[in-house]
C-alpha positions, 0 to 999 in steps of 0.5 A, spaced: 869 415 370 871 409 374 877 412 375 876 418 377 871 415 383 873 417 391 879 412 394 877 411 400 872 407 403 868 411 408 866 409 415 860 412 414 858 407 409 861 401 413 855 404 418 850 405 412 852 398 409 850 394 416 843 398 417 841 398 410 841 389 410 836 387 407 833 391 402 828 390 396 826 393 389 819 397 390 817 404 388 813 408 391 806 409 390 805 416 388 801 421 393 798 427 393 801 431 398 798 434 403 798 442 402 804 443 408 807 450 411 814 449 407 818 451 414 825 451 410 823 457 405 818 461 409 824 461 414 831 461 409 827 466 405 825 471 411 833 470 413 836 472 407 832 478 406 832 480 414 837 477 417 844 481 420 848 475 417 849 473 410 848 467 408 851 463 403 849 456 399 853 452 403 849 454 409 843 454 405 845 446 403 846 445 410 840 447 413 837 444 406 840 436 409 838 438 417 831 439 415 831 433 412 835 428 416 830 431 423 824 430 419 826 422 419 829 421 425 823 423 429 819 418 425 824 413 426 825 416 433 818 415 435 816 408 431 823 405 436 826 404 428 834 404 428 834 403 420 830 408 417 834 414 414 838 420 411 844 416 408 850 420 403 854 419 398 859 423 393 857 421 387 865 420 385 865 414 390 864 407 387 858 405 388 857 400 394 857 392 391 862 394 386 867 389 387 873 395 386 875 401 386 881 406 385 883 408 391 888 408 398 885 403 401 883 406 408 877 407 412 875 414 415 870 419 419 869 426 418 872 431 423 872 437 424 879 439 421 880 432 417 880 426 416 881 420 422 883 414 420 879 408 422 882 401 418 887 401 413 886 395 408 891 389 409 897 389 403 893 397 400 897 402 397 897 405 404 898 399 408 905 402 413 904 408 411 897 411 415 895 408 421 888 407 426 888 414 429 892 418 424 889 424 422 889 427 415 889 435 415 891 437 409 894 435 402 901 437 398 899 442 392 906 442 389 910 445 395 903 449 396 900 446 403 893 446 403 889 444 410 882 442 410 880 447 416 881 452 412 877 450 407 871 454 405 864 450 409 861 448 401 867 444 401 868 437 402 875 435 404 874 428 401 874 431 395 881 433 395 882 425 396 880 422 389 885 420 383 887 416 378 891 408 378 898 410 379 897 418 381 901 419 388 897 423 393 901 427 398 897 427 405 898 432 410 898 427 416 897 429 424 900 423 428 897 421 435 904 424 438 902 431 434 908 429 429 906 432 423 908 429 416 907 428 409 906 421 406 906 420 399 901 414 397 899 412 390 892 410 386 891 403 386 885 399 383 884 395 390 879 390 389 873 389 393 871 381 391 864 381 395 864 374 394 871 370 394 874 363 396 881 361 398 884 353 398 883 349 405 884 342 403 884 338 397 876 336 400 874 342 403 873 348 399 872 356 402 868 362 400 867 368 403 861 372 402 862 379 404 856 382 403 849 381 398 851 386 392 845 386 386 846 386 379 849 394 376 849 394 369 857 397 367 858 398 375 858 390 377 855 384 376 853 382 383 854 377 388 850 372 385 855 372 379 861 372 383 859 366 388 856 362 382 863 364 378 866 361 384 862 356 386 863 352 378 870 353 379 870 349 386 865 344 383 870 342 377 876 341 382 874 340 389 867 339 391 866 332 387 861 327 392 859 326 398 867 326 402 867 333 401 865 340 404 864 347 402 864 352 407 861 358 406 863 364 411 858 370 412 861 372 419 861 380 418 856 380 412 851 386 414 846 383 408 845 387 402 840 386 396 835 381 395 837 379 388 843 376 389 840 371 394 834 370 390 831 373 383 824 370 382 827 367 376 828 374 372 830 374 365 837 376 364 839 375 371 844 369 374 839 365 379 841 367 387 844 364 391 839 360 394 836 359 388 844 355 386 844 352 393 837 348 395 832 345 392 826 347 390 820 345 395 813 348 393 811 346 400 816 350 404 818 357 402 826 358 403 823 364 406 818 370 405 817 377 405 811 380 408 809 388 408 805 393 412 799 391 408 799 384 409 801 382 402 807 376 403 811 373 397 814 367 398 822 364 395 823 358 394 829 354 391 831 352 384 835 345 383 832 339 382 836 335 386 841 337 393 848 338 391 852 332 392 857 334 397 855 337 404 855 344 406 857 348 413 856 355 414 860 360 418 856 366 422 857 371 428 853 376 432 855 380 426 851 376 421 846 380 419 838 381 414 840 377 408 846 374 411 841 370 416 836 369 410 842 365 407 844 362 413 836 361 416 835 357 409 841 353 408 840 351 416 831 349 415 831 348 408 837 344 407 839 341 414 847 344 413 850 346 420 851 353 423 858 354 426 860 361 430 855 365 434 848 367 434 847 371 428 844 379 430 837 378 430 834 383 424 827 380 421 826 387 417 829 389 411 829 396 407 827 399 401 831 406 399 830 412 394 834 418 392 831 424 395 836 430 393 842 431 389 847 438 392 853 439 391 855 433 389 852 429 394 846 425 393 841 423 399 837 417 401 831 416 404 832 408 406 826 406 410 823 400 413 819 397 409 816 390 412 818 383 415 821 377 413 820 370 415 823 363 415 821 356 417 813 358 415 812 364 419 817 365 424 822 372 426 829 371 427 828 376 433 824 371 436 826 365 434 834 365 433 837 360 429 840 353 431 848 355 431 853 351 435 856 355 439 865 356 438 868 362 441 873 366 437 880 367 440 886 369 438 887 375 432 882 375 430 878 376 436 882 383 436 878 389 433 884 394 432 889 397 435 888 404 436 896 408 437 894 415 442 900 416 446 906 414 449 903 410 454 909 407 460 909 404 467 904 406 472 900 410 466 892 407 465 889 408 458 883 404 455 888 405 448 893 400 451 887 394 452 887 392 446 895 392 446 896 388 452 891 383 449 896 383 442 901 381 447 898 376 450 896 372 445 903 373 440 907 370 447 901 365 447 901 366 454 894 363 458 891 362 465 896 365 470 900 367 466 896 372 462 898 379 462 893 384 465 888 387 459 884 393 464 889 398 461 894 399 466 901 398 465 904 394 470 911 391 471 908 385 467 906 389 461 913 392 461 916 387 461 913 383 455 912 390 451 920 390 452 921 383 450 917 385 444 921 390 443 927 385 443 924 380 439 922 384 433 928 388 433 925 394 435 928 401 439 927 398 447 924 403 450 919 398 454 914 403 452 908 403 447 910 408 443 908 409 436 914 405 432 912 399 438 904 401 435 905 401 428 909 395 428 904 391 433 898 394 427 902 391 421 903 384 425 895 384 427 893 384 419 898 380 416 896 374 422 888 376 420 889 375 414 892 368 415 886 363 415 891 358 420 890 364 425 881 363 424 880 359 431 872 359 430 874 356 422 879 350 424 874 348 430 870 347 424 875 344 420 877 339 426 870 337 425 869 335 418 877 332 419 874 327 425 
């Protein structure tokens, strides 16, 4: 079944993994519903006996799922509540928190004649192959070409886009210069490690927690697991006394399940990670959770005695629920610094259902459920967390590089601002010395856009064309991937260093 899941990781699930944050195993309590006028089959019955146009299941469906998604936004609308929600899943996506999956390795947002690209996943089967901006319209069938806006609206184009380890797709892409071209990309098993480490210094280890993913039997074995796999590994040969440091990095982390921070001691589970972290003191609660009823449950830590080496945390404005609970207690409870930038200031968490399956597509209902306190009774909206403050440069200051046109002197464009930053910062240019990064190409940016073109051996148009792009594009993540260009990481480590 693994391997015939969706290979791609929708934008939308980027969106639904940061407002779904901090969520809980609860039911709900089964009521009897009060006897309302169903709108929805009074009026599609009325249509489909009466109405001028016929109407297929598809439009049904679609007006199945608008329904729903109106009835709760107007809830979530009138209580100020940007969390609770109608989210969508194909059930042949891998399941969020699943540390793999078969796939092309991009992000993606549904259009209206296909797929645009988002994000490509540095070293995956469609890194230099598909770019931010690309379009995908259609696949290859054979040498029969099919083109997603012709396709019946009870079909989704995604569904075209599953496949198997080591099956070649050949997509059908619309460059942004509506140069049309087929690229053929090949199924790999990418893994999606939510918590991984990588080497820094003979004293100093790094693990980066991604997200807080729960326990699936057959699916994953969870966050908790994977950090505790890696945690043993670092302990055995890095962190041995007091001279070392771990640094545990939760920047971008939109949170995830309560499990893996902390289980209550639940039989078959590995402790959470707060749990593998910080003592246990009865007298003050790593953090609690309170309901709409006043009903508080208390977290507490589980060691006998703190860990020997010292701990420093990475967090940013995009730390958000179960990342800042991580953060808050290793802060409170276990004295260990926060570095980076003030976290996202989100004290409430969820609590999601499944609501309906159609057409392949499960939807869920994720609804607020309660607050979340640390330090006794305080909110992270209304108490920030103590981090010292280091801004972020270079590289990975950059969010992406989006091609859209052939861009020249004289021409303006908010496409060419992140590009003038990437010059900036590959010359290592500051102060007076900076290009302008307003999105109007100058004489200074095109001198620099040719000297780049020069120094990389590229076509010197003095231009930003597409070639000049894509390469820019493939520069940015291999120096984002590299931890020596983490400027916010080697002031930490110029820290524990001095």
């Amino acid at each position: 079944m693994e391997n015939r899941r969706i290979g791609i990781l929708f934008f939308a699930t980027v969106l639904i993994a940061f407002f779904a944050g901090y969520q809980v195993q609860t039911f709900f309590v089964t009521n009897e519903p009060e006897a309302y006028f169903d709108v929805y089959e009074q009026i599609t019955e009325a249509l489909d006996r009466y109405y001028f146009y016929d109407l297929d299941q598809g439009e049904k469906d679609a007006a199945y799922v608008a329904q729903m998604e109106a009835i709760v936004s107007a809830y979530a609308t009138a209580n100020n509540d940007p969390y609770t929600r109608i989210s969508a899943a194909a059930l042949n996506v891998a399941p969020t928190g699943d540390e793999s999956y078969v796939g092309l390795g991009i992000t993606i947002s549904n259009e209206e004649i296909g797929l645009r690209v988002l994000d490509v996943l540095y070293q995956g089967p469609s890194f230099t192959k598909l770019y931010p901006n690309d379009l995908i319209i259609g696949v290859m069938d054979g040498t029969t070409a099919i083109y997603f806006e012709d396709l019946d609206a009870s079909i989704s184009p995604t569904s075209y886009l599953s496949g198997v380890v080591d099956e070649v797709k050949s997509l059908i892409v619309l460059q942004p210069d509506l140069e049309e071209v087929v690229i053929d990309i090949t199924y790999e098993n990418i893994l999606t490690p939510t918590a991984y480490s990588k080497p820094i210094d003979t004293d100093i280890a790094y693990i980066k927690i991604t997200e807080f993913s729960g326990y699936i039997e057959g699916v994953t074995d969870g966050t908790a697991k994977v950090f505790s796999d890696r945690l043993n590994e670092l302990e055995d040969t890095i962190l041995l006394d007091s001279t070392d440091t771990l640094i545990i990095d939760l920047r971008d982390n939109p949170g995830g399940s309560l499990t893996a921070l902390h289980n209550q001691g639940s039989q078959g589970l590995i402790p959470g990670i707060t749990q593998q972290l910080l003592i246990r003191n009865v007298e003050m609660p790593l953090f609690s959770m309170i309901n709409k009823i006043d009903l508080r449950e208390d977290y507490y830590g589980a060691l006998t005695q703190a860990k020997a080496y010292d701990i420093k945390v990475l967090v940013n404005e995009y730390s958000a629920s179960a990342a800042e609970v991580l953060a808050a207690a290793l802060n409170i409870n276990g004295g260990y610094e926060l570095y980076g930038n003030y976290t996202f200031g989100k004290d409430v968490y969820q609590n999601t259902v499944l609501l309906e399956t159609i057409d392949q597509v499960s939807y869920y209902l994720t609804f607020t459920e309660g607050n979340w306190l640390f330090d006794g009774d305080k909110k992270i909206s209304e108490n920030p967390l103590d981090v010292n403050l280091i801004s972020q440069n270079g590289y990975l200051s950059l969010y992406n590089l989006f091609f859209d046109h052939v861009l020249s002197l004289d021409s303006v464009s908010n496409s060419l601002v992140e590009f003038q930053a990437f010059l900036n910062i590959y010359f290592e240019l500051e102060g007076a010395q900076m290009i302008r990064t307003d999105g109007y190409f100058d004489q200074r940016t095109e001198d620099y856009m040719l000297m780049f073109q020069i120094d990389q051996g590229l076509t010197q148009t003095s231009n930003l064309d597409k070639q000049t792009a894509q390469h820019m594009f493939n520069l940015l993540k291999t120096y984002q991937d590299d931890l020596s260009n983490d400027e916010q990481l080697n002031q930490v480590l110029t820290i524990i260093n001095s």
